[in-house]
C-alpha positions in Angstrom: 0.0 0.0 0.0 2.5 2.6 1.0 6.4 1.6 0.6 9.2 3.8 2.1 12.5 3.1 1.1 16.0 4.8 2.3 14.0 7.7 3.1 16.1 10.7 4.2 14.7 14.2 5.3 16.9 17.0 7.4 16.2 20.3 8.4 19.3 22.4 8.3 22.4 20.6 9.8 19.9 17.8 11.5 18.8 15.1 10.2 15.4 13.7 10.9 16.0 10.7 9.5 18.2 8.4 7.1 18.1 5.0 5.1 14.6 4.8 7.0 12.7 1.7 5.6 8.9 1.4 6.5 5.5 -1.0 4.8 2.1 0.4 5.7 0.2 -2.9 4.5 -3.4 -3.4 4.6 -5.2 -3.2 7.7 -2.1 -2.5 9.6 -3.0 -0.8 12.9 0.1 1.6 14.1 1.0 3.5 16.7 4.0 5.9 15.8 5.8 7.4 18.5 9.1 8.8 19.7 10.7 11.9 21.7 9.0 15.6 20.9 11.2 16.8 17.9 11.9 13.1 16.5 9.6 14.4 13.0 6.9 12.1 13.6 4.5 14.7 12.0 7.3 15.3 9.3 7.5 11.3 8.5 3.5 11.4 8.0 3.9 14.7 5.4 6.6 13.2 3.5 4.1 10.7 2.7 1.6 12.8 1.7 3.6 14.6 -0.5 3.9 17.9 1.2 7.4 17.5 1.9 10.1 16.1 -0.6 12.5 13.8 0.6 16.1 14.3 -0.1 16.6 10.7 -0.7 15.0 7.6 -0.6 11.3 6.6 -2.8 8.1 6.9 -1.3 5.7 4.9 -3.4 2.1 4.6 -2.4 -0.1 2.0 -4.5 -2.8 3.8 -7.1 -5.7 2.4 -5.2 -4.5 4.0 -1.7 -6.9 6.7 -0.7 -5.3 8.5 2.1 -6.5 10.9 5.2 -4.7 12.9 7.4 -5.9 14.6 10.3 -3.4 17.1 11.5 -2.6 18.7 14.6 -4.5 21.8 14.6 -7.3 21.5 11.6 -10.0 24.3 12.6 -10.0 25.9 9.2 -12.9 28.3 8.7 -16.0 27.2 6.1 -19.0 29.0 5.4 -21.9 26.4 5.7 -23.0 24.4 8.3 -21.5 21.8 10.7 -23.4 19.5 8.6 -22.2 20.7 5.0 -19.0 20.7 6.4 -18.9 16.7 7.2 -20.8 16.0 4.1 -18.1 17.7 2.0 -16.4 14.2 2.3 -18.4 13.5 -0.9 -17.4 16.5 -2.9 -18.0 14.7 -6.1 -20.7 13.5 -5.6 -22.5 16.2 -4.1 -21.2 18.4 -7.5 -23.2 15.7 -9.4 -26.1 16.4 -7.6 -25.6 20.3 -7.7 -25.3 19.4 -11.8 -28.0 16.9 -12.1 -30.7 19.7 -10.2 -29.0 22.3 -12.6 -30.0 19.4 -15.4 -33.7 19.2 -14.3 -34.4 23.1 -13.9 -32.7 23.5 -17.8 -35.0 20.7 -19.1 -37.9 22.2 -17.4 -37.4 24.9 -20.0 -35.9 22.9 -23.2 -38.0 22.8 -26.5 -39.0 19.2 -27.5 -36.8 19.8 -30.7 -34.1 21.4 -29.5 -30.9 18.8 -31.0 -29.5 19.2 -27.2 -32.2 17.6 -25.6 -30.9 14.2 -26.0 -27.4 15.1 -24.8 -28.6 16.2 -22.0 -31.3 13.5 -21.0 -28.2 11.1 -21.6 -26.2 13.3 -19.0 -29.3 13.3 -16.6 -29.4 9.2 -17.1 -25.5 8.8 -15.9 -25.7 11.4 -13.4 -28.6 9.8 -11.8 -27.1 6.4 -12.2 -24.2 7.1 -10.6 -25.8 8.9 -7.6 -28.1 5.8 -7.2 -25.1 3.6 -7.2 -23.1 5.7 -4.7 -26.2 5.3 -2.2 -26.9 8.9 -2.2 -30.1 9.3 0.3 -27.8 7.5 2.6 -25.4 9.7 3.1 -26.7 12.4 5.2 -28.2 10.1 7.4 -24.5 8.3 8.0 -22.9 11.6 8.5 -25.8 13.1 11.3 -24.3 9.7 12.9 -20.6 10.2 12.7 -21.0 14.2 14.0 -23.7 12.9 16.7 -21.1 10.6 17.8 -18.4 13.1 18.3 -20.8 15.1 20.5 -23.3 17.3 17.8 -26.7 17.5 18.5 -29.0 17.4 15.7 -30.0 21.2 16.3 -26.0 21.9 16.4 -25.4 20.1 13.2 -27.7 22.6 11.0 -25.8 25.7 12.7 -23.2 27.4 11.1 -19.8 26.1 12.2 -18.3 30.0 12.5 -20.0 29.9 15.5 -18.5 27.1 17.3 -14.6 27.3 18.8 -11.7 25.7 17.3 -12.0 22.4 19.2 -15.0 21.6 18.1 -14.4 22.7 14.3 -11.3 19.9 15.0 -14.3 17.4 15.7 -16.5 18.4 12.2 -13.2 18.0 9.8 -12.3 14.6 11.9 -15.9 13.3 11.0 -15.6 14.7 7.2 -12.6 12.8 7.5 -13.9 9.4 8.5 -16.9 10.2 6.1 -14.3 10.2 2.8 -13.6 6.4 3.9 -9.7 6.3 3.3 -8.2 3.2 3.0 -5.2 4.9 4.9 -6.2 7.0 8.0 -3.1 9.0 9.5 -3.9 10.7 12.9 -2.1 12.9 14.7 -3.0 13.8 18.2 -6.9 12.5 17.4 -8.1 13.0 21.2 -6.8 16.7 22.3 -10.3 18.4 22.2 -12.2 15.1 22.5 -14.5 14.5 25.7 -14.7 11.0 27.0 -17.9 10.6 25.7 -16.7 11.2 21.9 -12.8 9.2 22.7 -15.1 6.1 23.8 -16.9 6.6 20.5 -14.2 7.3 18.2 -12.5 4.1 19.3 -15.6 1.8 18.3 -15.3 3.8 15.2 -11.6 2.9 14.6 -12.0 -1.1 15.7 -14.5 -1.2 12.7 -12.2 0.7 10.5 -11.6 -1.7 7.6 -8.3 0.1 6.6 -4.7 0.9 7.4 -4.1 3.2 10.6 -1.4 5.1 11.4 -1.9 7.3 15.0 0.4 9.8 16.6 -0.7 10.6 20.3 0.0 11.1 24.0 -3.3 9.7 25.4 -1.3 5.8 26.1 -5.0 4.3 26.9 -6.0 5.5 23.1 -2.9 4.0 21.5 -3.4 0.6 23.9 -7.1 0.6 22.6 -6.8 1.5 18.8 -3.4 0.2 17.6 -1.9 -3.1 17.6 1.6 -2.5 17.0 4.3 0.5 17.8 7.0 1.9 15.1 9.2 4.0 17.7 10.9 7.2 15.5 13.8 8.0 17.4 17.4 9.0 16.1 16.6 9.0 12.3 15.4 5.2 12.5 12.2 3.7 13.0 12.1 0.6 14.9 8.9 -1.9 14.8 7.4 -3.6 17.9 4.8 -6.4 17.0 2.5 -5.5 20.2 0.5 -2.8 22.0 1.6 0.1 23.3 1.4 -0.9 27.3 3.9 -4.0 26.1 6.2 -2.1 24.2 7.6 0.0 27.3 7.9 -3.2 29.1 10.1 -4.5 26.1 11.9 -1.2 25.2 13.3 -1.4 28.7 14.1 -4.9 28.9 16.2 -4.1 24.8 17.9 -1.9 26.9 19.1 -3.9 29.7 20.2 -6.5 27.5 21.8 -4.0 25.1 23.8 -2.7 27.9 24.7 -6.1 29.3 26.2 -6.8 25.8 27.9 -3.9 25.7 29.4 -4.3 29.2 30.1 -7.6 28.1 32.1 -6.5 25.2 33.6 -3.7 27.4 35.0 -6.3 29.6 36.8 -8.2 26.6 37.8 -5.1 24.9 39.9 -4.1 27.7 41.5 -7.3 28.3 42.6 -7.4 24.8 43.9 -4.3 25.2 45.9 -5.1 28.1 47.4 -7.9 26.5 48.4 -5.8 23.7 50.1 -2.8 26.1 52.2 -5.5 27.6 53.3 -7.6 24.8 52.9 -5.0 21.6 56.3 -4.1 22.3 57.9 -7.9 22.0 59.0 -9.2 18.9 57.9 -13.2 20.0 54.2 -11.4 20.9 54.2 -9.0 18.5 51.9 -11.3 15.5 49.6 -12.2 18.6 49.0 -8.5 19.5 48.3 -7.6 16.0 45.9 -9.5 15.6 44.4 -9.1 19.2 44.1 -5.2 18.0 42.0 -6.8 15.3 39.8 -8.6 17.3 38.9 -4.8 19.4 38.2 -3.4 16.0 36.4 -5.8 15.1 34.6 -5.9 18.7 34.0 -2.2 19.0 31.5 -2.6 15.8 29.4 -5.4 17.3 28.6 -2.7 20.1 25.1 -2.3 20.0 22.9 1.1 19.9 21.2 1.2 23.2 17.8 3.1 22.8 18.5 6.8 24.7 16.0 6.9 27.9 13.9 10.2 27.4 14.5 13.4 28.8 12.3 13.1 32.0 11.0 16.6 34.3 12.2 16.4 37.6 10.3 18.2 40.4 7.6 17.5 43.5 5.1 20.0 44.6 6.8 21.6 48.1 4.8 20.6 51.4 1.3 22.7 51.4 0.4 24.5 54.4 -1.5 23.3 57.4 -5.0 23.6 56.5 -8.4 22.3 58.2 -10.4 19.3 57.6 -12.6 21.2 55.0 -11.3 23.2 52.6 -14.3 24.7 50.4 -17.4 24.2 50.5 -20.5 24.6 47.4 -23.9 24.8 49.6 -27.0 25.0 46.9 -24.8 26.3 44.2 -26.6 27.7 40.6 -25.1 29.1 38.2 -26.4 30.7 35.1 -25.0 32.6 32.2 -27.8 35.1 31.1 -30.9 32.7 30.4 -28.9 29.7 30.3 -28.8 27.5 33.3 -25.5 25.6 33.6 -25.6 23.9 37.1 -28.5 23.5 39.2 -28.3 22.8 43.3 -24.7 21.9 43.4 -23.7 20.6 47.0 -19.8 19.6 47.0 -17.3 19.9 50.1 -13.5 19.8 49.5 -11.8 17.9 52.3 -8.3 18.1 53.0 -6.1 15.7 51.0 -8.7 14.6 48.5 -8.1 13.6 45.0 -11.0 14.7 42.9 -11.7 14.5 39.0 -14.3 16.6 37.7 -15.7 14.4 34.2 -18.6 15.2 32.3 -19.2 16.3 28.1 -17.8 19.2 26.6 -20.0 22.1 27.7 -21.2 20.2 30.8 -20.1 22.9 33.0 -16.8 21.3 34.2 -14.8 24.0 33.6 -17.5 26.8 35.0 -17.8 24.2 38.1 -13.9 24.8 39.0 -14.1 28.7 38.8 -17.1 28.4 41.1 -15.2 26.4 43.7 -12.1 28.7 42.9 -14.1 31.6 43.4 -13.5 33.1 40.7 -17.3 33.2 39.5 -20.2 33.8 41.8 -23.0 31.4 42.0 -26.4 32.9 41.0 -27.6 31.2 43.9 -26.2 29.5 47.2 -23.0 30.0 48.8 -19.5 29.3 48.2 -17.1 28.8 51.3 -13.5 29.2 51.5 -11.9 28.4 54.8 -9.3 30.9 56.1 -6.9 28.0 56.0 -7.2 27.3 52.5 -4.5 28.6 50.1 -5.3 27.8 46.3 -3.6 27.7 43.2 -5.4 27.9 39.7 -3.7 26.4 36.8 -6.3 27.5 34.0 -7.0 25.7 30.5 -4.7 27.9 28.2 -2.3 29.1 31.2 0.6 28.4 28.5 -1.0 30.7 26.4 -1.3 33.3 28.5 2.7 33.8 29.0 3.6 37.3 27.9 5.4 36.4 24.7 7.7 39.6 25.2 9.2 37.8 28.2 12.4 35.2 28.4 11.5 31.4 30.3 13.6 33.0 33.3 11.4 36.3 32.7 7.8 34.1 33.7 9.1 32.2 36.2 10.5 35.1 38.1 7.5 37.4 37.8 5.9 34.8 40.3 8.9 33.9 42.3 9.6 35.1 46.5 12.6 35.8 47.2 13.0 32.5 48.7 13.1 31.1 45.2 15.1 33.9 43.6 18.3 31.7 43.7 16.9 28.5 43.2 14.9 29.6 39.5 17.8 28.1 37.2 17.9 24.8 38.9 13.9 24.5 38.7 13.8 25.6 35.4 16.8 22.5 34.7 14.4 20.1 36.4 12.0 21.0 33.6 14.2 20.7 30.9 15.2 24.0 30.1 19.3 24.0 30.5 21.9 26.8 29.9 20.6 29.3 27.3 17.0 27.5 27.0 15.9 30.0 29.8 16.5 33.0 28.3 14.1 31.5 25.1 11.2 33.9 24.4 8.2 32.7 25.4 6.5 33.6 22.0 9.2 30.8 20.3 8.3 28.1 22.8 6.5 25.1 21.5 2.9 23.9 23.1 4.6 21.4 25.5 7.2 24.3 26.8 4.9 27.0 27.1 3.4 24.0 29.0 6.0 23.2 31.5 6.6 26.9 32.0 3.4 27.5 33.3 3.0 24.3 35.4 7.2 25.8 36.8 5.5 29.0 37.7 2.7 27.3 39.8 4.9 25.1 42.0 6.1 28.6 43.8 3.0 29.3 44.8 2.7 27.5 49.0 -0.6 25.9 48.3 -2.8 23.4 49.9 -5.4 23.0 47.1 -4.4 22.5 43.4 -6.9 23.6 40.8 -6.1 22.3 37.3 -7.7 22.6 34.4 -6.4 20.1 31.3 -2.7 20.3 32.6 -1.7 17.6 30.3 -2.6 19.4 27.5 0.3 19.4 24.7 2.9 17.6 27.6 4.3 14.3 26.2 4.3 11.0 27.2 7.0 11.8 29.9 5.9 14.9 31.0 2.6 13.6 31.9 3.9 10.4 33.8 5.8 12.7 36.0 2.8 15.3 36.5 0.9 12.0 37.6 3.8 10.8 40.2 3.6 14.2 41.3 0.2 14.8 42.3 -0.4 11.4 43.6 2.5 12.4 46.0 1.5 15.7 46.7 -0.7 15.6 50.5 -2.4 19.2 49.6 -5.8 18.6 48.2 -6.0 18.5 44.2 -9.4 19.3 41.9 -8.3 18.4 38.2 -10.8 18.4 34.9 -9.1 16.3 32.5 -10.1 13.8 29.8 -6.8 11.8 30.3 -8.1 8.8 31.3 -4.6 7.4 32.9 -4.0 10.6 35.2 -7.7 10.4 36.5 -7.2 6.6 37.0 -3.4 6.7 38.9 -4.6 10.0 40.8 -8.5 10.2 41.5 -10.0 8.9 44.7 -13.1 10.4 43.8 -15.2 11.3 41.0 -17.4 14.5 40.6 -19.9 14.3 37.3 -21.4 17.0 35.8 -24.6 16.2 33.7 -27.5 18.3 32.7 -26.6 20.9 35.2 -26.4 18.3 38.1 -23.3 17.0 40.1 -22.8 14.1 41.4 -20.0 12.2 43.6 -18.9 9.2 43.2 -16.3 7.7 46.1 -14.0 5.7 44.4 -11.9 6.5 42.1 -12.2 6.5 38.0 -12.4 2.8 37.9 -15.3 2.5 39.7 -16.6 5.4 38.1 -16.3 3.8 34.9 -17.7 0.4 36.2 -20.9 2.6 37.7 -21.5 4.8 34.6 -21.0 1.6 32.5 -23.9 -0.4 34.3 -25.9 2.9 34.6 -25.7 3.3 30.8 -26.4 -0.8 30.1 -29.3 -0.5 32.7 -31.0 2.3 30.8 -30.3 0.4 27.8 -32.3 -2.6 28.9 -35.3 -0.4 30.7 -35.8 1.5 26.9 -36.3 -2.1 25.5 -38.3 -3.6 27.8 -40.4 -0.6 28.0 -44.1 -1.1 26.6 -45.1 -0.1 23.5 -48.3 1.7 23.0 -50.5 -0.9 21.9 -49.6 -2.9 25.4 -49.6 0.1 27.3 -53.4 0.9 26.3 -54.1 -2.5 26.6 -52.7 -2.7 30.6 -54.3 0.5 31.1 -57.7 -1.0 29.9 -56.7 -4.3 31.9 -58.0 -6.5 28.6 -55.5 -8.8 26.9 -55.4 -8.9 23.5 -57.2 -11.2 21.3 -56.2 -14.7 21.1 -53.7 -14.2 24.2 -53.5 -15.5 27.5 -52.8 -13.9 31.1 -49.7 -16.8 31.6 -48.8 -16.4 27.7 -48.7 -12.4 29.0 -46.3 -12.9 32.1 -44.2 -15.5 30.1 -43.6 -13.6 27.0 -40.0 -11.7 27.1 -40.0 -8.1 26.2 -38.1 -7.8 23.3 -35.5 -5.8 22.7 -35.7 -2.0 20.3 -34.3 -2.5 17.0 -31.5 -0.3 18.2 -30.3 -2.2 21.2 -30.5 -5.2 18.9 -27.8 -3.6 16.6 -25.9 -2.4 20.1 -25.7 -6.0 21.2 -24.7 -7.3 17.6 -22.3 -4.4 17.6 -20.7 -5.7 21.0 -21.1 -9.3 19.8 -18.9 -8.4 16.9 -16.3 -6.7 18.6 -15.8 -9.5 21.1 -15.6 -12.3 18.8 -12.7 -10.2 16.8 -10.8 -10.0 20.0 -11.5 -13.2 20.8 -9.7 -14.2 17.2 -7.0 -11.6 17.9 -6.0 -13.0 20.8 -6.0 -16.8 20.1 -4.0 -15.9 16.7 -1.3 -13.6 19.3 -1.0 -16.7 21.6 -0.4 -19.6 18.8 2.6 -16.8 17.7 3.9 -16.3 21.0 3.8 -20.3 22.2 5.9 -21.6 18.6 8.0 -18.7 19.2 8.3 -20.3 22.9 8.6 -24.1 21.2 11.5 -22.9 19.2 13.2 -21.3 22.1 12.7 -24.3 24.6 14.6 -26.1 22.1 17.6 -23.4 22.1 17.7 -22.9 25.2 17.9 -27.0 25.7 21.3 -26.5 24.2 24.4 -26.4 26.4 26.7 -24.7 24.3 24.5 -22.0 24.4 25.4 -21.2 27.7 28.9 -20.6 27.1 27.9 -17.1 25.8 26.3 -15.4 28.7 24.7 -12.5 26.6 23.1 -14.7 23.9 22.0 -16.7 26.9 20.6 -14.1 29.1 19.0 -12.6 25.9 17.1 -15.8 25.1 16.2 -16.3 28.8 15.1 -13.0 28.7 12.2 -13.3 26.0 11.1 -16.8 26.8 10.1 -15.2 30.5 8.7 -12.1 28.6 6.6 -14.3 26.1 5.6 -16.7 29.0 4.1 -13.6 30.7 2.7 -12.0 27.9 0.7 -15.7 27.0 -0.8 -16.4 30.9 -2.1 -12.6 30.3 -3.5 -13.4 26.8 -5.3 -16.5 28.2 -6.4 -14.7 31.2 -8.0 -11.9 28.9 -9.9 -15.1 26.4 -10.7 -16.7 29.8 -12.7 -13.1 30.8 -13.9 -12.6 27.4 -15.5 -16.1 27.6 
C-alpha cells in the first residue's frame, strides 16, 4: 500500500531521518511514537507529498486513498456543521448540484431542441451514478458520525463560524472518516475530545476496515486502537509487533540486555587491550597483538545502539500548608450565564487531601464548576465557602498561552517567584528541561509542551494546599505527563483536576465529581469505579428502553383486557423484546468481542511456537557458554511466557 524506502529528510544541519525503511500494508493498525522533535508529523507529510524527501522513494499504490488529520485543523468554512462533514463526498454532491441544474434546464428545453438528448443522456449517468453511490444514505450516516463526536442534531444545521476551534477539530475529523480512506493518518486525534466522543471514536476505529497510522500522548487510546508501535527516534524507526502498554515493558528490557552486551564487550575489549600494552612491544608477541588489536576493532563494531532513555521533568510540589479538615465548600450552588442555566443545586465539600476528577461532556459545566469552587465566579444562587486556612492555586486551560510572549523562560518564572526562590529559578527551570541558554528563550518561540511546563514551573512557587487544574496535560508528552501524575499522587495538599486523560484520573483520583445536565454528582472511588458505575448505569437504561411497553400494550394494561387470542400466563411468560437499536448495540458488541476473541488466540499460537522454538535453544548447552546470547534468550522466553498467561487470562474473561 505505501512503501518507504532509504528515506532521508533533514532540516538544516539535523537530520530527521536516514536510510529509513517502512510498509504500511493493509489493515495495519500503528501507533507511531518517539521523543517531541523526532519528525513524527514530518515522516507522515513526506508521505503525503507535502514534503520532498532528499533521498529515498516513497511509493504509495494507485488504489491508496489516504487521510490525514493534522494537529490543529480548525479551518474556517462558510456552511453548516453539517455541510462541512458532508463535503467528504465533494464529487458526488457536485453531481447532484449538476443533475438539479439538469432538471431546472430541461424544465425549460424545446422538445426539438438537438441538445435535448445530450442532456437527457447526461441526466441518465448522473442519476445512475448517484443511485449507485447510495446517495439518500449519506446524510443520514454523516448526522451519525458528527452525533457521535458530541453534535446535536439542532447543532449540526448551525453554522460552524459559530463554534470554537475544538469543536471545528471534531466536524473535519468526522468529514474525514466520512471520505472512507483506506489509509487514516492521525495525529494527536483525542486533544479536544471529551470521554464521551474518545469512547466513541475508538468503536469507530475497531471497525475501520483500513490501514491506521496514530500519533498521540493519550497511552490508553494507543493501547485501545493500535496493535503495534514503530518507535521514531534518532533518524530510524524501529517496529514492535505489540500494543503500546507491552512495548515500554520490552523497550526497557532491549535496553538492559543492550547494555549487558555492551558491558560484556567492554570487559573483553579491555583485556585485549591489556594484553596488547604489555606484549605490543615484544618481537615473539608481537603477530599475537596484532591481531588481538583486530579482534577490538572488530569488537568495537558489534557494540550495540542502546535506545536513549527520554528526557524526563524532575520536580515534586513543596509541602502545602497546614490547612483544616474542609477546605471549600459549594452549599446549593446555581449558576447561570444570562438565560442559560449551567448547574443547578450543586452541594460539594473539599476535604483536605482529596483527590477529585471533575468528568462530564464538553459544555457540561466542568470547567465553570472549577471557577465556582475557585471563586473566581459567583454562583447565581447559594453560597460558596472558602476556609481561612485554605491557600489555592489555579492552573487555567490555556495558562501556556497566557505567558507574555515579550518575556524570556527565566522572565515568567521570576515574575511569580519570592525571594525564597530567587536563587533556586535556574535549577527549577533545569528540572524542567530548560538548560543553559534555553531560559532565556522567548516565550512567543516556545513550543505547546514548553509554554506548558513553564506554566506548570510558575505554579509550583505558589505554597498551596489545594491545586486547581484545568487540562494540565494538554500538549505535555508521554513523559511529561507520567511525571505530573507521580507528582500529584505524592503531593498531600488537596488537588481538583478536569481532565479527559483517562490514565491521570485513573493513577490519581479517589473520587469522581460528574457534571450532567446541570447536576453533580459524587462518586467515592476513584475513576475505575466510576467507569464500572457509569458503565452499568448506561447498560441499565439500555435494557429499561427495551423492555419498556409499546403503546398498543400500554393501552391495553391501562384498559386491563388482553389482547385477542392471548392468555394472562402467555402475557407474564412472554419476554420483552429488545428495540431494533439495542439489537444492533448488542450485535455491535457481539462483533467486537468475537474479533478479539480471534486476535487474541491468533497472538498466543505466535507467541507459544515462538516459545517451542526457544525451549529447544535454550535446551542446548553450548549455548550457555555465551552469557549474553544466553541471558537474551532467557530474557524473552520469561517475557513471552508472561505476555501468553495474560493473553489467556484476557480469552478466559472474554468467555
Amino acid at each position: 500500500m505505501i512503501q518507504l524506502q532509504s528515506l532521508r529528510y533533514s532540516i538544516g544541519q539535523r537530520v530527521l531521518f536516514e536510510d529509513l525503511d517502512w510498509v504500511i500494508a493493509p489493515g495495519d493498525r500503528c501507533a507511531l511514537v518517539g521523543p517531541n522533535g523526532a519528525g513524527k508529523t514530518t515522516l507522515i507529510r513526506v508521505i503525503l507529498g507535502e514534503y520532498t524527501p532528499e533521498a529515498g522513494t516513497c511509493v504509495v499504490s494507485k488504489s491508496t486513498r489516504i487521510g490525514y488529520l493534522p494537529q490543529e485543523a480548525a479551518e474556517k468554512f462558510d456552511g453548516t456543521v453539517l455541510d462541512r462533514a458532508m463535503e467528504a463526498h465533494r464529487a458526488l454532491l457536485g453531481m447532484r448540484e449538476e443533475l438539479d441544474e439538469l432538471h431546472v434546464q430541461l424544465s425549460t428545453i424545446q422538445p426539438d431542441d438537438p441538445d435535448l438528448e445530450a442532456l437527457l443522456e447526461r441526466a441518465g449517468d448522473l442519476q445512475h451514478h448517484l443511485e449507485m453511490f447510495d446517495e439518500h444514505r449519506l446524510e443520514p450516516e454523516a448526522r451519525r458520525v458528527l452525533s457521535g463526536l458530541g453534535f446535536s442534531e439542532a447543532d449540526q444545521d448551525r453554522p460552524l463560524a459559530e463554534f470554537s476551534g475544538g469543536w471545528r477539530m471534531r466536524v473535519a475529523l468526522a468529514a474525514l472518516l466520512l471520505a472512507d480512506p483506506t489509509v487514516l493518518f492521525l495525529d494527536e486525534p483525542t486533544n479536544h475530545l471529551d470521554l464521551p466522543a474518545m469512547e466513541w471514536l475508538e468503536d469507530y476505529l475497531d471497525n475501520f476496515r483500513g490501514a491506521l497510522v496514530v500519533v498521540s500522548h493519550d497511552r490508553v487510546f494507543l493501547d485501545r486502537v493500535a496493535t503495534e508501535v514503530q518507535e521514531l527516534d534518532r533518524g530510524t524507526i524501529t517496529p514492535y509487533s505489540m500494543r503500546f502498554t507491552q512495548y515500554l515493558e520490552e523497550k526497557e528490557n532491549r535496553r538492559e540486555q543492550a547494555e549487558a552486551a555492551n558491558a560484556q564487550l567492554e570487559q573483553k575489549i579491555a583485556q585485549l587491550n591489556r594484553f596488547v600494552e604489555r606484549f605490543g612491544a615484544k618481537n615473539t608477541k608481537a603477530a599475537q597483538a596484532a591481531s588481538k588489536k583486530k579482534q577490538i576493532e572488530r569488537l568495537k563494531e558489534e557494540r550495540v545502539v542502546i535506545p536513549r532513555k527520554a528526557q524526563h521533568i524532575r520536580f515534586a510540589f513543596p509541602p502545602p500548608p497546614n490547612a483544616g479538615r474542609l477546605l471549600v465548600r459549594l452549599r446549593d450552588v446555581d449558576f447561570a450565564y444570562g438565560d442559560r442555566k449551567i448547574l443547578s443545586g450543586v452541594n460539594v465539600e473539599i476535604e483536605r487531601g482529596d483527590k477529585i476528577a471533575i468528568v462530564g461532556a464538553n459544555g457540561a459545566g466542568k470547567t465553570t464548576l472549577l471557577r465556582i469552587l475557585a471563586g473566581q465566579l459567583a454562583p447565581t444562587a447559594g453560597t460558596h465557602d472558602a476556609f481561612p486556612l485554605t491557600k489555592m492555586s489555579y492552573f487555567a486551560q490555556h495558562a501556556a498561552e497566557t505567558l507574555n510572549g515579550a518575556h524570556s523562560v527565566l522572565d515568567a518564572v521570576e515574575e511569580v517567584a519570592d525571594d525564597a526562590w530567587r536563587p533556586r529559578l535556574r535549577g527549577l527551570l533545569g528540572s524542567f528541561l530548560f538548560q543553559g541558554d534555553d531560559v532565556f528563550k522567548l516565550c512567543r518561540v516556545l513550543s505547546g509542551g514548553e509554554r506548558q511546563r513553564v506554566a506548570l514551573a510558575r505554579m509550583l512557587m505558589l505554597p498551596t494546599n489545594l491545586l486547581m487544574l484545568d487540562e494540565p496535560t494538554h500538549h505535555l508528552d508521554l513523559a511529561g505527563k507520567e511525571v505530573l501524575e507521580g507528582g500529584l499522587e505524592q503531593y498531600p495538599g488537596g488537588v481538583i483536576v478536569v481532565t479527559h486523560d483517562r490514565s491521570l484520573m485513573a493513577r490519581v483520583a479517589t473520587r469522581v465529581l460528574e457534571v450532567d445536565g446541570g447536576r453533580v454528582k459524587l462518586y467515592p472511588g476513584g475513576y475505575d469505579d466510576y467507569e464500572s458505575a457509569r458503565l452499568a448505569r448506561v447498560s441499565a437504561e439500555k435494557r429499561a428502553a427495551s423492555a419498556a411497553p409499546t403503546p398498543v400494550a400500554a393501552s391495553t394494561a391501562k384498559s386491563g383486557s388482553a389482547p385477542k387470542g392471548s392468555t394472562p400466563a402467555a402475557k407474564t411468560a412472554a419476554a420483552p423484546e429488545l428495540s431494533r437499536e439495542a439489537q444492533k448495540e448488542q450485535r455491535r458488541l457481539q462483533q467486537k468481542r468475537e474479533k478479539e476473541v480471534a486476535r487474541i488466540e491468533k497472538d498466543i499460537e505466535t507467541r507459544e511456537a515462538r516459545m517451542k522454538a526457544l525451549e529447544t535453544i535454550l535446551a542446548d548447552p553450548e549455548l550457555y557458554h555465551d552469557a549474553a546470547k544466553s541471558k537474551t534468550h532467557v530474557t524473552e522466553y520469561e517475557t513471552l511466557r508472561a505476555e501468553v498467561e495474560s493473553l489467556w487470562q484476557r480469552l478466559e474473561e472474554l468467555a
